[in-house]
C-alpha positions, 0 to 999 in steps of 0.5 A, a space after each residue: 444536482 452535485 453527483 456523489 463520490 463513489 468509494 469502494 473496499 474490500 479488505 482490511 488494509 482498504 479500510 484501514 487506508 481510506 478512513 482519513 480521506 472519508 474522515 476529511 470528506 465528512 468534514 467537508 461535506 462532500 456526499 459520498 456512497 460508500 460500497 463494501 465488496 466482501 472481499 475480506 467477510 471474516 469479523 476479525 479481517 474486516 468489521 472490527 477495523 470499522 470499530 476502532 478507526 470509527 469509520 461508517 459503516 458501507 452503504 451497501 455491501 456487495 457479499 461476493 465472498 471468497 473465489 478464485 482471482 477471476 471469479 472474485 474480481 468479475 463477481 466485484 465488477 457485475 455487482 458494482 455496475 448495478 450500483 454504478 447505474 442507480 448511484 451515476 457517480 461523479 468518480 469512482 476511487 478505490 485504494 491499493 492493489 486488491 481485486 477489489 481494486 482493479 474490479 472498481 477501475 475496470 468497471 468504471 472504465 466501461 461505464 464511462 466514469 472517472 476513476 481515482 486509484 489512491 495509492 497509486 504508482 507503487 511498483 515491486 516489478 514483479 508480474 507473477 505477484 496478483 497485487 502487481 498485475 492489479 495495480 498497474 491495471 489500475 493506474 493505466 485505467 485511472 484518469 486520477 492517481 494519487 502517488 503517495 511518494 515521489 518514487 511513485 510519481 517517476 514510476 508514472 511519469 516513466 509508465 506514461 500517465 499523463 502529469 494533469 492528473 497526478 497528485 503526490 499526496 503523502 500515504 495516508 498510513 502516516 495519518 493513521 499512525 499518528 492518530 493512534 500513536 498515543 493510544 499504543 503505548 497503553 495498550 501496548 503494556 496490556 498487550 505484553 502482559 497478556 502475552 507473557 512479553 517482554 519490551 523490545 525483546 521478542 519477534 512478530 510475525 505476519 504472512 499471507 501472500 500467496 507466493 508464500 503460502 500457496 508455495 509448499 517449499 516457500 512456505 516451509 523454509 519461512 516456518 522453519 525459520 521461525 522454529 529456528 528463531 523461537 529457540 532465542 526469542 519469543 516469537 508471536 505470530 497473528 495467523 491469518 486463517 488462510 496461512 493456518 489452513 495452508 499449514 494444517 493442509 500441509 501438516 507443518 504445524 511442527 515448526 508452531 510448537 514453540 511460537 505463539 500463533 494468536 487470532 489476526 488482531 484488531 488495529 490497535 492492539 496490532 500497532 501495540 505489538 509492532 511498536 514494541 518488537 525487536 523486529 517484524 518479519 512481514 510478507 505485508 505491504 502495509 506492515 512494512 510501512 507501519 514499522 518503516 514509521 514506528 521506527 521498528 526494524 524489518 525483515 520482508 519475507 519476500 525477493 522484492 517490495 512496492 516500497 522501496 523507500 522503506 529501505 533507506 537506512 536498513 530498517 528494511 531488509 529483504 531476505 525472500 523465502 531462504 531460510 538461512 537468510 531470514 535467520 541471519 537478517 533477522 538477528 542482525 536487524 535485531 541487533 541494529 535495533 537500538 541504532 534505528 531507534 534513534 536515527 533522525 530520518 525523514 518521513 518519504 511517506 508523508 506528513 500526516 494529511 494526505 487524507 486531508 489533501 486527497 478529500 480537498 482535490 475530490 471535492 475540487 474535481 467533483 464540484 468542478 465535474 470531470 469526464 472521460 476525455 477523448 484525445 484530439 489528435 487531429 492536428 498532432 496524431 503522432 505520439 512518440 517517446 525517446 530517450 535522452 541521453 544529455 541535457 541539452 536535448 532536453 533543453 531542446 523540448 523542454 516543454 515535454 520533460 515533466 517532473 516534480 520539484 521538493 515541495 511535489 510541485 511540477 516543474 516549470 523548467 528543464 533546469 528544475 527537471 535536472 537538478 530533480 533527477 541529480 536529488 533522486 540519484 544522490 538519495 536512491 542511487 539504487 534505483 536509478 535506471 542506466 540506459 545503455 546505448 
């Protein structure tokens, strides 16, 4: 008898993510158990998602609630081994950078079960970010990634994750956008006149990171800022209840005197606003991404982004926690508005059926069964890695060069792997690592 998946969520961004892929393993008939962690328990951050993506609800809810990051995360891994010993899963996937995540993929290593991280490959290059440390802890563990871009492709390849299980799929982001794409321009007018807002002429605000609320001088440069901001534009901001209680903590509710602070939204409704802001000022992974496809110009509160391809053209900007600096980018970004609106640019984060694709290689691995491999080095024990510094080195080991070609498949021959390389440097020449003799 077929085993069934095992998805695992935790939080918001998890549902709002994974919902495609379990749309297409119901269309394919693939069984699935799907777990809830608690991680996010408020109504607001997790049951009205279910709602409006008309996602099944879990099949079991673990309620392991809030904590510090070690409590949370050991909480997640003992609860789900209990399920992992009833269910025996043919692979366990979870999606994104939570402790949910990196719970998921610890346990599934310790019980011998495949793990598949979707939305793999995503580096900000920052160790003091929880979400970092997360998701590199994944993708060593993971035996499936599924990178939704081909720069998170090349941060495998260089991290050393074997090619066999690497998957460029597309983000299934894009996929849920443009389900509701329609749906927001209505609700969108609604919206606005709830609020007392003007089309494409106030500012939208989002923050929750830890770097940014747990840091009382971060935090206060951001919200001053904001007052700043709301002295020449309607500034709305949807507050998480962990920012809130920080600013209370704090006493900083001053700055909030002139800005509308709204309960967290559900999907729908928050598209609506993002889709017809001036700019998004955002600390959020997920938002950047939603603006980057919505065409909507950025300002990311932070010094550093896992999304790098959000940055092409400028529709993202990264001004960090400095205030001055959030001030001027955000009305230059305003500015450009019109611009980026009617810039002609490729979708990196795919083409809308990366849920499509993800559900199909599941339901292929699973039907095939996939294990645990232990490495036979017996003949070859040696495992090196060197760098090259030309190409008729890498002619000499082809063989061993990896890479992918446009269309996301491997590449069959150095040649392939060069002109590949030459294509990233021309695109993201920022990005392009120079290795110094």
């Amino acid at each position: 008898m077929q085993r069934p998946l095992l998805l695992v969520a935790g939080t918001r961004p998890e549902i709002i993510k994974l919902a495609p892929i379990i749309e297409w393993l119901d269309e394919l008939n693939v069984e699935y158990i799907f777990v809830w962690s608690g991680q996010h328990y408020d109504y607001e951050l997790s049951e009205i998602f279910f709602e409006e993506l008309r996602t099944p609800r879990p099949h079991i809810n673990l309620n392991v609630g809030s904590g510090s990051h070690a409590e949370q995360t050991s909480k997640i891994m003992v609860a789900l081994e209990e399920q992992i010993k009833k269910i025996k899963p043919s692979i366990i996937v979870a999606e994104g950078d939570t402790n949910t995540v990196v719970a998921s993929s610890l346990t599934s290593l310790k019980y011998g079960v495949p793990f598949a991280h979707v939305e793999a490959g995503l580096r900000s290059w920052s160790i003091i970010m929880p979400e970092e440390v997360n998701r590199k802890v994944a993708d060593t563990i993971a035996t499936i990634h599924f990178a939704p871009t081909k720069l998170a492709v090349i941060n495998l390849l260089f991290e050393g994750v074997s090619s066999k299980y690497i998957y460029l799929t597309g983000n299934t982001i894009v996929d849920i956008v443009n389900k509701f794409k329609d749906l927001i321009i209505g609700k969108g007018e609604i919206l606005l006149s709830e609020y007392g807002l003007t089309g494409n002429n106030y500012i939208l605000v989002t923050l929750h990171r830890a770097e940014n609320t747990d840091n009382p001088q971060r935090l206060e440069n951001i919200l001053r800022a904001l007052a700043e901001l709301s002295q020449q534009y309607d500034v709305i901001f949807p507050i998480h209840p962990r920012t809130r209680n920080r600013v209370i903590e704090l006493g900083m509710e001053k700055y909030l005197q002139k800005i509308k602070t709204i309960k967290p939204l559900g999907y729908v409704e928050f598209l609506s606003l993002l889709a017809n802001c001036s700019v998004v000022l955002t600390d959020s992974g997920g938002v950047q991404e939603e603006a980057f496809i919505l065409k909507v110009p950025t300002v990311t509160l932070r010094y550093n982004t896992e999304r790098p391809e959000t940055t092409i053209h400028g529709l993202n900007k990264l001004s960090g926690a400095d205030t001055e600096y959030i001030v001027k980018l955000t009305l230059n970004q305003i500015s450009y508005a019109k611009k980026i609106k009617s810039l002609s640019i490729e979708n990196l984060l795919g083409d809308g059926h990366a849920g499509e694709r993800i559900a199909g290689i599941l339901k292929e691995l699973s039907e095939k069964g996939i294990a645990l491999e232990e490495p036979d080095l017996r003949e070859t024990p040696l495992i090196t890695y060197a760098l090259l510094d030309n190409e008729s080195n890498a002619n000499a080991i082809f063989e061993a060069i990896i890479g992918f070609d446009k269309n996301g498949e491997l590449c069959s021959s150095s040649e392939d792997y060069w002109k590949l390389l030459a294509r990233i440097k021309k695109s993201y020449d920022t990005y392009i690592l120079n290795f110094k003799q």
